[in-house]
C-alpha positions in Angstrom: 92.0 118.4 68.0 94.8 120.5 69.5 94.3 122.3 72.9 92.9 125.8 73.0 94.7 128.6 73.3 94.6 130.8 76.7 93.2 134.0 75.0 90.2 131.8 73.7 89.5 129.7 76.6 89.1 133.0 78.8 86.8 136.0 77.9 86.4 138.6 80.0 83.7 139.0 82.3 82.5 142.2 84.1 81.0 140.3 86.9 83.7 138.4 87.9 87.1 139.3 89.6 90.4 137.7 88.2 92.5 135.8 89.9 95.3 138.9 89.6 93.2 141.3 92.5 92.7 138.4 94.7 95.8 137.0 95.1 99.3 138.6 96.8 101.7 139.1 93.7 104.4 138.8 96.1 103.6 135.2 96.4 106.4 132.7 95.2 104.2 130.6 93.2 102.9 133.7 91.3 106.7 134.9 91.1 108.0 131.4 89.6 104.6 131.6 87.0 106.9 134.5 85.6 109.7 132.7 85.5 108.5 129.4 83.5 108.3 129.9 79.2 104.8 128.7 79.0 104.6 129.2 75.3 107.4 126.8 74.7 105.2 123.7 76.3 102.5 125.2 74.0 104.6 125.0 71.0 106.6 121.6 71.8 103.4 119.4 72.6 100.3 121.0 70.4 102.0 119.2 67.3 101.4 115.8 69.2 97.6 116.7 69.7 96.7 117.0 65.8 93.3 116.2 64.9 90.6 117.6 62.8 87.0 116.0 65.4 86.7 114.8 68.9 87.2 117.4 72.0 90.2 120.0 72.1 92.9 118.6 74.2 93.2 120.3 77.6 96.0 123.1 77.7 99.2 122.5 77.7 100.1 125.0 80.5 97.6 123.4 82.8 98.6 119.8 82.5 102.2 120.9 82.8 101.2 122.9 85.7 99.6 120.2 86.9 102.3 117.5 87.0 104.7 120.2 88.3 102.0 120.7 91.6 102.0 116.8 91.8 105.5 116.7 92.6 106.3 119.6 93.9 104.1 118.5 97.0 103.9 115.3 96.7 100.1 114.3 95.9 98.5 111.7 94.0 96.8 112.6 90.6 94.0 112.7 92.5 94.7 114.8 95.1 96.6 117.3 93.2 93.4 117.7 90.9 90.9 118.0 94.0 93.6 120.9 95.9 93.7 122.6 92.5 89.9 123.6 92.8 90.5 125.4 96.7 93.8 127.2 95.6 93.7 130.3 94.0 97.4 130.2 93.5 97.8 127.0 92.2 94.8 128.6 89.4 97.2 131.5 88.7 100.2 129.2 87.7 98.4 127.4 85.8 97.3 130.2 83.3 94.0 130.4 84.8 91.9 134.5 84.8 89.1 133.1 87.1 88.8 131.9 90.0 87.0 127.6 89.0 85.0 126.0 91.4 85.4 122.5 89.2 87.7 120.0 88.6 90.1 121.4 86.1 90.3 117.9 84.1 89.6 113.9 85.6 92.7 112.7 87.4 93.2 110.2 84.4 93.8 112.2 81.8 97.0 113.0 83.9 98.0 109.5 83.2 97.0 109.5 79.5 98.6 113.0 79.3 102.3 111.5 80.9 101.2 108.7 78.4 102.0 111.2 75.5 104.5 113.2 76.2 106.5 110.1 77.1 110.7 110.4 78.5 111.3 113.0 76.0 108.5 115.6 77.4 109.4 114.8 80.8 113.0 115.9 80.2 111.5 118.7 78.5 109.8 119.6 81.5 113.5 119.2 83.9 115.5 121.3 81.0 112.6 124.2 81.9 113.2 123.5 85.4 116.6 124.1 85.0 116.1 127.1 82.8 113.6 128.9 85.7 116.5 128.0 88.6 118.7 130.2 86.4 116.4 132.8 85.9 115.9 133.2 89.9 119.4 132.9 90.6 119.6 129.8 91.9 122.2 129.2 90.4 125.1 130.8 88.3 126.5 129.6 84.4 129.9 128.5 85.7 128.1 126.0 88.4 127.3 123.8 85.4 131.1 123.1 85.1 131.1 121.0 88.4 128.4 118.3 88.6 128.6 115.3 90.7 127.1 111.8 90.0 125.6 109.1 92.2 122.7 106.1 92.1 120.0 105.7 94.1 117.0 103.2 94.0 113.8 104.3 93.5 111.4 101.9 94.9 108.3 100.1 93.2 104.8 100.0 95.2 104.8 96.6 95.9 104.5 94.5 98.9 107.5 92.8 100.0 108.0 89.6 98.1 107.6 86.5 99.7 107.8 82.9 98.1 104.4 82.0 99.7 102.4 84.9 98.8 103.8 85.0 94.9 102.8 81.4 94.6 99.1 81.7 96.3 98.5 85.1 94.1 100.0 83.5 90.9 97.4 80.3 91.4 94.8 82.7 91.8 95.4 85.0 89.3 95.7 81.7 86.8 92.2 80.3 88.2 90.6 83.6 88.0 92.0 84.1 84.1 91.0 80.7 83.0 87.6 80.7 84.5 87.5 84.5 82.3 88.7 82.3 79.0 85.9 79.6 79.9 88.4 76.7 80.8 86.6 74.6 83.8 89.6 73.3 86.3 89.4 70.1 88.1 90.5 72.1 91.3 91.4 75.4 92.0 93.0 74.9 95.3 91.4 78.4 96.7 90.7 77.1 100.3 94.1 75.1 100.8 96.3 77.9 99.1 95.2 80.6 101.4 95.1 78.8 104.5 98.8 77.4 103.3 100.2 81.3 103.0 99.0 82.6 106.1 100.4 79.4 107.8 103.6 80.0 105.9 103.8 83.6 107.3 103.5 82.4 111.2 106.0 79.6 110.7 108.4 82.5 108.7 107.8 85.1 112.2 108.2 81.7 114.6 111.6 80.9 112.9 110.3 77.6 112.2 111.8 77.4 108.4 111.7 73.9 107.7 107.6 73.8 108.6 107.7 76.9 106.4 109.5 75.6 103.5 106.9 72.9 103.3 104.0 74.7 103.1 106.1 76.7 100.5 106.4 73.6 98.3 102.6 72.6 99.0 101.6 75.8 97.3 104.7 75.3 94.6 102.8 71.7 94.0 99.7 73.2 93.6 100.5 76.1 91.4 102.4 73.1 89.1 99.0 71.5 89.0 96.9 74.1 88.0 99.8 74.9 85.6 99.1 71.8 83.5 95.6 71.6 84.1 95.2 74.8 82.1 97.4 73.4 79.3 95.7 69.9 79.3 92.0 71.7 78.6 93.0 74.6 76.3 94.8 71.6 74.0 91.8 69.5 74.5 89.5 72.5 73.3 91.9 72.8 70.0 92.3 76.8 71.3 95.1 78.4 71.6 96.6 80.4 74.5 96.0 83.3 73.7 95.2 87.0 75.6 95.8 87.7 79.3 95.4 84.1 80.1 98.6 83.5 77.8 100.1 86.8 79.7 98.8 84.9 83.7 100.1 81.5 82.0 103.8 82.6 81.6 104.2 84.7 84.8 102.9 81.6 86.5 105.6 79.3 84.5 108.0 81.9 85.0 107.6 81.7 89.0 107.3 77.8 89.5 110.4 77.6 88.1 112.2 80.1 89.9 114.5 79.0 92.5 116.7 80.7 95.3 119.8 80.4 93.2 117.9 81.7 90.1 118.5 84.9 87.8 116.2 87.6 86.9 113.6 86.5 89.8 109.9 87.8 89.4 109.3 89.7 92.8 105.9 90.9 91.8 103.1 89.9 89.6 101.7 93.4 88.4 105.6 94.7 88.0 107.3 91.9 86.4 110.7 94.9 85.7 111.1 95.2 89.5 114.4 94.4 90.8 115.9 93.5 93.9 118.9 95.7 94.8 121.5 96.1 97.2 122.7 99.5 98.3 124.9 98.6 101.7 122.6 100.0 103.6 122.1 98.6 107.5 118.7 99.3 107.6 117.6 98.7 103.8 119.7 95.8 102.9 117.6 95.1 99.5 115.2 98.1 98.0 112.8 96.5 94.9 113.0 98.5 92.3 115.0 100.3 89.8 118.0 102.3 89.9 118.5 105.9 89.4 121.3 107.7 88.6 120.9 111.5 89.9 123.6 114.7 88.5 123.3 117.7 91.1 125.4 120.5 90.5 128.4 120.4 92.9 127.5 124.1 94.4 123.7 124.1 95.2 122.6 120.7 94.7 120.3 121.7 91.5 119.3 118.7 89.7 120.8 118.5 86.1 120.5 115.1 85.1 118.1 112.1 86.3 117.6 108.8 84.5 116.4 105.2 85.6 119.0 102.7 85.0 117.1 99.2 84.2 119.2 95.9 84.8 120.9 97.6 88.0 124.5 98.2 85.7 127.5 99.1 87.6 127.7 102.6 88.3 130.7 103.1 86.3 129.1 102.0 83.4 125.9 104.9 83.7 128.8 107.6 83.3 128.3 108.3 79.7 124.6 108.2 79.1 124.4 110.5 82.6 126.1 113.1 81.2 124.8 112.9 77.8 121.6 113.6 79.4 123.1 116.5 81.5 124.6 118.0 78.3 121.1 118.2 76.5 119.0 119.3 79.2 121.5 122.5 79.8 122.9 122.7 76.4 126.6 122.3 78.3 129.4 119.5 79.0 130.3 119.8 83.0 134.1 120.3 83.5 134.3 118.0 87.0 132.8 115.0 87.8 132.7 114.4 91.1 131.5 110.7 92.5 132.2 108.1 95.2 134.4 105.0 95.0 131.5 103.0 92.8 132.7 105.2 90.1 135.9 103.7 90.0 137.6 102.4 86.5 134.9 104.9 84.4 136.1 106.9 81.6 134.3 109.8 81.6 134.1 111.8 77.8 137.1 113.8 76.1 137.3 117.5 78.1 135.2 116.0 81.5 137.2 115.2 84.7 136.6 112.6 87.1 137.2 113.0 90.8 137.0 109.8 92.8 136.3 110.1 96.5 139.3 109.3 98.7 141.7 110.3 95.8 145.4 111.3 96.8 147.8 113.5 95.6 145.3 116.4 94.9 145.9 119.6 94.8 144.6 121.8 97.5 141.5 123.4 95.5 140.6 119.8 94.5 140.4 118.6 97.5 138.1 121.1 98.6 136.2 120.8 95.5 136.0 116.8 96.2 134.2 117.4 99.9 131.3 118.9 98.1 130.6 115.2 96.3 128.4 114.8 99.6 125.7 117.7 98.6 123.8 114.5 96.4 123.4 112.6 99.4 120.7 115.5 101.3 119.5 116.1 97.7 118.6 112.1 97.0 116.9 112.1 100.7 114.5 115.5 100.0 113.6 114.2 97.2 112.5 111.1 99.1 111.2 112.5 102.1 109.6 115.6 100.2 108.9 114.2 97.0 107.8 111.3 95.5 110.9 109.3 94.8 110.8 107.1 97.9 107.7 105.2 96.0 107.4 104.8 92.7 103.4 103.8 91.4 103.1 104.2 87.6 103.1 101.5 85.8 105.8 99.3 83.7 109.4 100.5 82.7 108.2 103.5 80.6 106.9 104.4 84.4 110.3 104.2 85.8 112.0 106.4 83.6 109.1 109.2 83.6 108.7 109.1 87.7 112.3 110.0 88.1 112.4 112.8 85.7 109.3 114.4 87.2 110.6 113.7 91.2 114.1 115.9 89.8 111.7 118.7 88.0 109.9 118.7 91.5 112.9 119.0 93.5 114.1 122.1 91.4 111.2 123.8 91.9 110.8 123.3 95.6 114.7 125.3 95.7 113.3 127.4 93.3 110.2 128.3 95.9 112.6 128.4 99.2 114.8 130.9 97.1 112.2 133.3 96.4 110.3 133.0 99.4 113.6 134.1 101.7 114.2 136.8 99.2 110.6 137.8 99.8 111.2 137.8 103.7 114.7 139.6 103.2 113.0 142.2 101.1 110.2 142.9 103.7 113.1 143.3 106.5 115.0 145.5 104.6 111.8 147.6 104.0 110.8 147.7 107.7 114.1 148.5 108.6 114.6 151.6 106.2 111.2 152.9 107.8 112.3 152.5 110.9 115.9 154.4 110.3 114.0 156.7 108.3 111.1 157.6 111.4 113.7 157.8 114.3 116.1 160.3 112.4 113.1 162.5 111.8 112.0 165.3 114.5 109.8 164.8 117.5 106.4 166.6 115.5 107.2 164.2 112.3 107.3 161.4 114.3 104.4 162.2 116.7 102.7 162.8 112.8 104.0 159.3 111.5 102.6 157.5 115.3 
């Protein structure tokens, strides 16, 4: 069944005071509330939700409301839920006429509700991003001509791969999926194999890597037997492999195998599309991840364009499908292109030109335009440090490529906040400032009247 509408979900009670008299309509999240179409995620998702029994799905304004909070401040789906139920402000943007003392909806149905939507509602919810940053006055129509371009990686939540612990977790996610399927092994190897990992990790921090590559092939030996051991009984049973110990069984292949020298290594067993990636960075020299190629517009550093790039592809090569995206989340081809020296060789479309960094032979007001190809660089680390792009946690590919179009919606909104809080400040200066002018070029009795 499709979600409620607002005008049924809340009557009016006598007894109760709405959320409009308690809170400060001067507020920036009651001022950006105004500034988002909330009808349009009404009339773009309640199609999706079709059903004539079971419960009406929750509203469409809340749950976008909802992931917009999450990343807007950077909370869990958890945490985002429980805050939601002490803030009467977050209740306001989210369409609600009462102050709720209860959980608006359990933190899973966040997941289920991402689930849904999928890439395409996620974009949907950066295009109306976009939209609200122009209706603020973020920024301006002609800043859409001049967008520039760079990658980032967004990181998985994993722990750092090591040989020794993906071949002791592999073993014992094997043994622990076979004994599920009712396949008794002749040894699981549970005492050695963790007593071999940990010994591997002191030999790894001592330097000692020749004791530590042989406790690394002790547990490569052992995973190779418990390999075969489930193959031996499940052909001797006449079953086939079938199921998650079929899923354990080829992860498990997939890592014995794998050598230093090897392609497309598996660097975590839960996150199997992880990659490792090198950015030239001193302090990061390999993130594990995916990476993401970001559009920010060239004069404010709105985001315009963010997609996940799987198979780490030359940056060159993300040109076209970058600004695709960036053409049909603002319904407009940007002009300039402005990127760094990773961009080099790309064709960019018919009508779009590229500016590479270091270029000579400019003229004058391309060259200043090309400075401002560093604005991405603050805009990748806020949403890092402020957002939720510095560690990725949903699940799979299809987790990827929603995460990063949520962390860019959250980033434009924070902007969106910081400009309408200043203007907020600047208009309660200007006030207290005509008040003043206006008290001190009054006479002595008005004034002693005003005091």
């Amino acid at each position: 069944m499709g979600p409620k509408p607002t005008d049924e979900r809340s009557d009016h009670d006598l007894f109760r005071t709405e959320l409009v008299n308690l809170i400060d309509q001067r507020h920036e999240l009651v001022k950006l509330a105004a500034l988002i179409d909330w009808q349009a995620f009404a009339q773009k998702w309640s199609p999706q939700f079709e059903s004539t029994t079971g419960r009406p799905a929750l509203p469409t304004r809340l749950m976008a409301a909802l992931l917009y909070l999450k990343h807007v401040y950077a909370l869990s789906d958890e945490d985002v839920v429980e805050r939601w139920c002490e803030n009467p402000y977050w209740q306001h943007f989210s369409g609600e006429r009462y102050f709720r003392h209860e959980l608006p909806c359990d933190p899973s149905s966040l997941v289920r509700w991402r689930q849904r939507i999928g890439e395409e509602g996620c974009e949907w919810l950066l295009a109306h991003s976009i939209e609200a940053a122009s209706r603020a006055g973020v920024i301006k129509r002609r800043s859409l001509d001049e967008v520039v371009l760079d990658t980032t990686v967004q990181p998985k939540a994993i722990a750092h791969p090591t040989d020794s612990r993906l071949l002791n977790r592999a073993r014992e996610h094997l043994v622990a999926a076979a004994q599920d399927a009712g396949i008794t092994l002749r040894q699981s190897y549970a005492r050695v194999g963790k007593a071999a990992e940990a010994q591997a990790g002191r030999y790894a921090h001592a330097k000692q890597y020749r004791r530590m590559q042989r406790e690394i092939r002790k547990l490569r030996t052992w995973l190779g037997r418990v390999i075969r051991d489930v193959q031996r009984k499940a052909e001797a049973a006449g079953s086939d492999i079938a199921g998650t110990l079929k899923a354990k069984l080829d992860l498990a292949q997939r890592l014995h195998q794998q050598r230093r020298d090897s392609k497309n290594k598996l660097y975590a067993l839960h996150a199997p599309e992880v990659e490792c990636i090198a950015k030239g960075k001193a302090r990061t020299p390999y993130e594990f991840g995916v990476k993401v190629s970001v559009a920010v517009t060239a004069g404010e550093g709105l985001v315009v364009g963010m997609r996940s790039m799987p198979s780490n592809p030359y940056d060159g090569h993300t040109v076209d499908s970058q600004l695709e995206q960036v053409s049909i989340l603002t319904g407009h081809m940007p002009k300039i292109v402005l990127a760094d020296r990773g961009y080099r060789g790309a064709q960019p479309p018919s009508g779009t030109r590229l500016l590479i960094s270091h270029t000579r032979r400019l003229p004058k007001r391309l060259k200043t335009l090309l400075k401002r190809r560093q604005v991405v660089e603050p805009m990748i680390g806020h949403m890092k440090a402020d957002g939720l792009l510095g560690k990725n946690w949903l699940k799979g590919a299809d987790g990827d490529a929603l995460h990063a179009l949520l962390c860019g919606a959250g980033h434009n909104l924070r902007m969106i906040l910081r400009h309408l809080r200043v203007l907020c400040l600047a208009l309660v200066a200007w006030l207290m400032f005509v008040a003043r002018n206006v008290i001190a070029s009054a006479g002595p009795i008005t004034r002693a009247a005003a005091g």
